[in-house]
N, C-alpha and C positions, 0 to 999 in steps of 0.2 A: 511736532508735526504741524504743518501749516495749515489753515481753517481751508483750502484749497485742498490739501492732500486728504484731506480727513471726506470732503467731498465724494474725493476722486473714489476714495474704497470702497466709500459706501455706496456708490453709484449715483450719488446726487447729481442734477446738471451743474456744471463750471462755469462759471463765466468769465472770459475773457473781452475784454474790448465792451463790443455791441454784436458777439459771435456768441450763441451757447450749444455747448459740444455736452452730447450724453456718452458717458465713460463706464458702460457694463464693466463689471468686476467678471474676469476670467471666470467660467467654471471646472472646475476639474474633468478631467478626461477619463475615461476608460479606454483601455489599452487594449487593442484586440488579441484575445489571446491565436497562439497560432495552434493548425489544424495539425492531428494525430497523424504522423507521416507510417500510416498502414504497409506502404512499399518497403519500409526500411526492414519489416521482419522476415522477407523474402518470401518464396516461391509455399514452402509447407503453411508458417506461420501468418503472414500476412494475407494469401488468399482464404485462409481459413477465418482469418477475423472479419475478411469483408462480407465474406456468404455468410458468419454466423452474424453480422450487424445487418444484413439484411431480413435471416427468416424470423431473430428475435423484435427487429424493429428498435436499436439501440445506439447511441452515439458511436463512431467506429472507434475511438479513442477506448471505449472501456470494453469492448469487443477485444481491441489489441493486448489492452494491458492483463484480461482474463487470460489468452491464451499465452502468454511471456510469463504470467505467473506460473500459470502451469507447465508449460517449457523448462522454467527455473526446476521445480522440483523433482522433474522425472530425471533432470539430468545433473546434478549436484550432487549425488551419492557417486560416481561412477569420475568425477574429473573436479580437478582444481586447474586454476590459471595462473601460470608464470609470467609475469608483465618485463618480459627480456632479463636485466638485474636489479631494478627496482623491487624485486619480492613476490611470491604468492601467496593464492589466498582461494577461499571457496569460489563458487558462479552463483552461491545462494543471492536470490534478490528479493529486498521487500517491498509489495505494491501497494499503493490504496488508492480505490474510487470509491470518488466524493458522487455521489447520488441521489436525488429522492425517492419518495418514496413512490411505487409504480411506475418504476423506472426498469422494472421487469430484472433487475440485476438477479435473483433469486431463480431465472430462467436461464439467462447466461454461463453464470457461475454452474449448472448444474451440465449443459452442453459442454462448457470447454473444460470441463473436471469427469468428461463420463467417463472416459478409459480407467481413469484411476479409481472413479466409485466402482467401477465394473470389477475391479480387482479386490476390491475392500468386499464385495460382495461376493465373492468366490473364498475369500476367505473366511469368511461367520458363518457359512453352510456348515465347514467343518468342525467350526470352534469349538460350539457342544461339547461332539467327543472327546479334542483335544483338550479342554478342561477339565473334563472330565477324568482322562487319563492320567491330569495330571495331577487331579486332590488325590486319587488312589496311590500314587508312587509315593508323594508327599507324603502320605500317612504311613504307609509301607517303610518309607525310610526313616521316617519319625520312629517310631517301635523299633525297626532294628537300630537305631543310634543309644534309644532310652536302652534297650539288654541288651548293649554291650556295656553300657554304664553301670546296670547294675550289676552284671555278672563281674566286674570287677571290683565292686565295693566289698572292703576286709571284712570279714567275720567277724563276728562280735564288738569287741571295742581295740581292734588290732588296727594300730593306724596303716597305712597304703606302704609298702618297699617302694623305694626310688625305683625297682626294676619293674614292676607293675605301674607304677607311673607313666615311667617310661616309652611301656608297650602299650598301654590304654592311649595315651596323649598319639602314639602312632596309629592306633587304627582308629582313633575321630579324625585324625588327619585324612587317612585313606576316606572314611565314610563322606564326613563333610565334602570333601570333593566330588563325590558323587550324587550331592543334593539336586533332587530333580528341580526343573525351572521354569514358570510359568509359560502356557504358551503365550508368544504373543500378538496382544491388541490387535485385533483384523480390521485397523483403522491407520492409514496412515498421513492424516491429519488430525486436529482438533482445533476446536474454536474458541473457549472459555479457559484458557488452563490459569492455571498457578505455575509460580516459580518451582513447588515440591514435582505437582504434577507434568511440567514438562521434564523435568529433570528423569522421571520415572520411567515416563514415556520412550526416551530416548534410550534409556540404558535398558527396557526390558522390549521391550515391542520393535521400534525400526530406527535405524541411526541416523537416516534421514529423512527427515519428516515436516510435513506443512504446518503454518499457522491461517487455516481458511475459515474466512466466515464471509457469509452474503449479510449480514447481519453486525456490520461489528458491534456497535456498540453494546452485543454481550462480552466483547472483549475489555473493549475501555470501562464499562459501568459495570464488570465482573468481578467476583470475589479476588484475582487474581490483580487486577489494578485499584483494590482497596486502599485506603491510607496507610495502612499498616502495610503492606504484600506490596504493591506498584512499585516500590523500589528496589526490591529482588528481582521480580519480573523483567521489570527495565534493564537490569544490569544483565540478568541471565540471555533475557532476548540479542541484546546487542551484540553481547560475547558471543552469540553462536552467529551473527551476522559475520564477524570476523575474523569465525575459524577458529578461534579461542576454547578451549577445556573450561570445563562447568564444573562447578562444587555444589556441595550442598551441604550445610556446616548443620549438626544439629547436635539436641542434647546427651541424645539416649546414645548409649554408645554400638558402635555396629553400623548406624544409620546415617554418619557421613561418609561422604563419598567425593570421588574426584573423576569425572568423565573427558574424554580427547576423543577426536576424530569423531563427533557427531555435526551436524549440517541439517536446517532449518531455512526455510522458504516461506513466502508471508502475503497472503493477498489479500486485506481487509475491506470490507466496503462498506460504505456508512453515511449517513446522513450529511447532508450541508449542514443543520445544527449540532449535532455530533463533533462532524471537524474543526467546525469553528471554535470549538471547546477545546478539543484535544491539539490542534496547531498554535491555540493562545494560552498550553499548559506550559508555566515555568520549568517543572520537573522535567517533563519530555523535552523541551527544547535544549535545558541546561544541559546533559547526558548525551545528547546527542544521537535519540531515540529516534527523533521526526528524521534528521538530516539523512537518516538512514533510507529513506521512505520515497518511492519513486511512486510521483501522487498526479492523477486525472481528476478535471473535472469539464465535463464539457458541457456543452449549452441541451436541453430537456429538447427530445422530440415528439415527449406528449401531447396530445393534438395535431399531428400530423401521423400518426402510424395505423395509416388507412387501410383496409382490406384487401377495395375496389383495384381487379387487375392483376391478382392475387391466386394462383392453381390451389387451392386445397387438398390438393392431394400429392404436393410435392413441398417436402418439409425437410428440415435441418439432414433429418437421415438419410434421403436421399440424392445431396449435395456432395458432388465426387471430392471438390477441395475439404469439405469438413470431413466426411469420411476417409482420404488421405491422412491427412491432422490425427483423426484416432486413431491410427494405423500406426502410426509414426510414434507418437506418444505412449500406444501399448506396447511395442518395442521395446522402448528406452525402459519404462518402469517394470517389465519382467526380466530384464537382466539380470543375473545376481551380482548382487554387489561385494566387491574383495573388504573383509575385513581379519582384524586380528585374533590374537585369542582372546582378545577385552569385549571383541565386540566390536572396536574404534574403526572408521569406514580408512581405507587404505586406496584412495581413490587416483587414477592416474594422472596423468600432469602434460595441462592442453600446454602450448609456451606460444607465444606473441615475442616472434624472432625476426631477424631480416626487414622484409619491404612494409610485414604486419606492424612491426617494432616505430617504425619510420613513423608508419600512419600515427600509431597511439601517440605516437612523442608528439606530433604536431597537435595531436586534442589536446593532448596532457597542458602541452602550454599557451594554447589558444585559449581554453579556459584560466588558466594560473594567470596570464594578464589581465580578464577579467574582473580580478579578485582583489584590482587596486583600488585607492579610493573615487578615483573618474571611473572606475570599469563597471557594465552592464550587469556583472552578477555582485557587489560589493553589500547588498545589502543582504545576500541569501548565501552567505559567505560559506556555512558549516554544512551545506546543500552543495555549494559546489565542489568543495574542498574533496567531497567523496565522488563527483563526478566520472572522472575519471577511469576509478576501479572501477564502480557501475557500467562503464563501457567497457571495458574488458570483460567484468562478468557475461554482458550482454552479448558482445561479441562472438563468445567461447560457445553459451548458450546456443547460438543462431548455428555455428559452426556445425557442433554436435549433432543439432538437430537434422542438418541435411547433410551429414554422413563423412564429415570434415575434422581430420583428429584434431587439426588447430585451426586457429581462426586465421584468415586471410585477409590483404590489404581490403578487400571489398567487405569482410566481415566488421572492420573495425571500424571503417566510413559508412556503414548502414546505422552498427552501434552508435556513432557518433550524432548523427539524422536524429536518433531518438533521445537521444541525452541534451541534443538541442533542443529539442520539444517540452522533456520533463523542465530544463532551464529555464527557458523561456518564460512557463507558465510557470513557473515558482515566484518569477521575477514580475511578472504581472500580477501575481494575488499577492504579492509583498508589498508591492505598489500601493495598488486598490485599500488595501487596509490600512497604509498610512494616509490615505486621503479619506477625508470627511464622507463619514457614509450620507449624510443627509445631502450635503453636495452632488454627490454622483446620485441620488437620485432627483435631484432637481434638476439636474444635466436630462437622465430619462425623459425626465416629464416636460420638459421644453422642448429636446426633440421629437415627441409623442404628436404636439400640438404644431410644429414644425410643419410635421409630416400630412396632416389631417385638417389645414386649413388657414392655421397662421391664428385659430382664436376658441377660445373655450369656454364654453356656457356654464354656469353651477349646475344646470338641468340633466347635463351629459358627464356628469362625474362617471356614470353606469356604465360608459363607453370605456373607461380609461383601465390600461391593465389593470389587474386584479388587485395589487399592492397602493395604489392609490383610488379605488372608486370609493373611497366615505368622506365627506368634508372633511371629519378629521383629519384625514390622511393628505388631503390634495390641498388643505386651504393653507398651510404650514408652508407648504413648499412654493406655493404662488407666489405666497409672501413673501419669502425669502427673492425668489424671482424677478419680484416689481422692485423691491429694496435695491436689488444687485445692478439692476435695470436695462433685466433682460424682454421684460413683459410690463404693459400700461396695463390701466385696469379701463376695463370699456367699458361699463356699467356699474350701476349699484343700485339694490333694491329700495324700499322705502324707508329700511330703517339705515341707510348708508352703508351699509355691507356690501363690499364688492359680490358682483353678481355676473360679470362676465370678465374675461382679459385677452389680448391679445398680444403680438409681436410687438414690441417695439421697432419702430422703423430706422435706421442707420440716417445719422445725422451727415449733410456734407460737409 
């Protein structure tokens, strides 16, 4: 490289001729993410996300993604989607919002999950007794199982007749069949599981069941994504994303098992530290755990969620589109659901046929160009790859929900609205993390000083967002600034330490 070029990068002046030209070195950009398209989840769900992101005071993005969570699981027992002859598959979807903390998610999640807590709660009034009824049967048929055993044991040292055998081994058979059976779990989510414990879940309590936490990171820093356990889980979780039959291999004999037809929905929320752990985990990524993950994060409007203007005496409950939403949602989750004699959900089958079909096939491969090495999504490959289904799941969902046994061309251009959005922002935090974090925040803090005057005192560090007011924090990135030669230094104290800077002025 030439004693000129080496200049150029480091932002030195050049000199040409008797002309000297200042050559700022680019700074990386931040890519605006785009806005949560609230409209796309129609008339029940989307007006419901905008009155509840208004009385909790919450970005509308995670407003939406709470009530689509919820959407997913009231209606994924009850229908699977046929994507024309491409194949089907469940509507189960899994979500995550990235938040911090007082970000009130704990109030949200609790609004757009009431129907269904209202129901978990109508069922542990009775549990008690149904417990109860049922250690007494259990023990009742324990004793008659043990004397029928012994009333068939020979007499003295007479070994058993093949015919007594015979007839014993038939009426365990009749008894065993009649083993009473727990009732079940009057919960139909959980938050912290294990691979043993979702496994249990599903085959004894409900076939379709939620993965909810406002909280996740009791999920990801749980006994269940331990070193040992996180690789079952993974594998179990995803399988039931898929539609796929669950095992459970173990030592003791009696205690494997093989489950079909169960269905699982997922709406974790967690920390920006948290995420940033769990989206730069090898394992989750390699598995194809994340790719599965339809992920929010939107800009904090803490600091703005003012009172002033505010009725206090009209709240979430009183709002006709949110009360519509639990309306609609306790419906869906008191239906009963068709199953077998396993237990396995036998759920009806929405199809994406005709003009629906048309629509899907134009996302299907609107995205599938993307996925070249020039195209928009190439770097978020295994994200988009599932695309796709996601909009069909989503579709189906919307469908259901306003009274639609299949999804229509409009169903699948709304889903599409929001799989652009989940895209989008996949592709922008893909971006962002390949470029230099201390970069993008030098970008910050130049346009800070942009904005507020064109020059910055050491005096007024105090002024400056939160993330840079310590010298330590602010003098690093000037530097790097003046180096780049985006900013002069205007001053310097007594002991030559820069002490003020400003713009640098564009050369002609």
């Amino acid at each position: 490289m030439s004693h000129a070029a080496v200049k150029q990068q480091l932002g030195q002046p050049i000199e040409r001729g008797s002309v000297l030209e200042l050559n700022p070195i680019p700074l990386a950009k931040r890519e605006k993410s785009p806005a949560f398209p609230l409209e796309a989840l129609g008339p029940i769900l989307g007006e419901a996300a905008e009155r509840l992101a208004y009385h909790v005071q919450t970005p509308p993005g995670m407003a939406g993604q709470s009530v689509l969570a919820a959407a997913s699981l009231a209606v994924q027992g009850q229908v699977d989607v046929a994507r024309g002859p491409i194949g089907r598959g469940p509507v189960s979807l899994f979500c995550m919002t990235v938040a911090g903390s007082g970000e009130r998610k704990s109030s949200l999640d609790g609004l757009a999950l009431a129907p269904i807590r209202d129901l978990e709660a109508e069922k542990r009034q009775g549990h008690p007794e149904a417990l109860a009824g049922y250690k007494a049967a259990r023990e009742a048929w324990e004793m008659r199982r043990e004397s029928v055993v012994n009333a068939s044991k020979p007499k003295g040292r007479q070994p058993m007749k093949e015919v007594d055998q015979a007839l014993l081994q038939e009426q365990l058979a009749e008894i065993d069949g009649q083993e009473p059976q727990p009732p079940a779990t009057p919960s139909m989510t959980f938050a912290e599981p294990t691979a043993e414990g979702i496994y249990r879940h599903l085959q004894h309590s409900y076939p379709s069941s939620g993965l909810f936490s406002d909280e996740g990171v009791g999920f990801f820093g749980g006994h269940g994504m331990s070193d040992e356990s996180r690789g079952r889980t993974v594998a179990m979780v995803s399988k039931l994303w898929d539609g796929s039959p669950i095992t459970r291999t173990r030592g003791t004999a009696g205690e494997s098992g093989f489950l079909s037809g169960r269905r699982l929905s997922a709406h974790l929320m967690v920390q920006p530290v948290v995420a940033a752990k769990v989206l730069g985990d090898p394992l989750l990524q390699g598995q194809g755990f994340l790719a599965r993950f339809l992920i929010v994060q939107e800009t904090s409007l803490v600091g703005r969620r003012l009172l002033k203007g505010r009725d206090p005496r009209y709240g979430a409950h009183h709002d006709p589109a949110i009360v519509r939403y639990w309306e609609t949602l306790a419906a869906l989750i008191r239906e009963p659901l068709a199953t077998d004699e396993n237990g396995a959900l036998s759920p009806r089958l929405a199809t994406i046929d005709g003009a629906a079909y048309e629509a899907w096939a134009r996302l299907h491969d609107s995205i599938e160009w993307q996925l070249s090495p020039e195209g928009r999504f190439r770097d978020v490959q295994a994200f988009a790859s599932k695309a796709a289904d996601n909009a069909a799941r989503i579709a189906t969902v919307l469908a259901v929900v306003e009274g639609e046994p299949n999804p229509t061309p409009q169903h699948i251009e709304r889903a599409g609205l929001l799989m652009s959005y989940y895209l989008e922002s996949m592709a922008v935090r893909t971006g962002e993390a390949r470029q230099d974090a201390n970069e993008l925040k030098a970008r910050d803090l130049l346009e800070w000083i942009q904005a507020h005057g064109g020059e910055l005192h050491c005096h007024d560090f105090s002024r400056l967002p939160s993330e840079y007011r310590t010298a330590k924090a602010a003098r690093p990135l000037l530097t790097f600034l003046v180096d780049a030669g985006h900013l002069q230094i205007a001053s310097s104290n007594q002991h030559g330490k820069p002490a003020s800077w400003r713009i640098r002025e564009a050369q002609s």
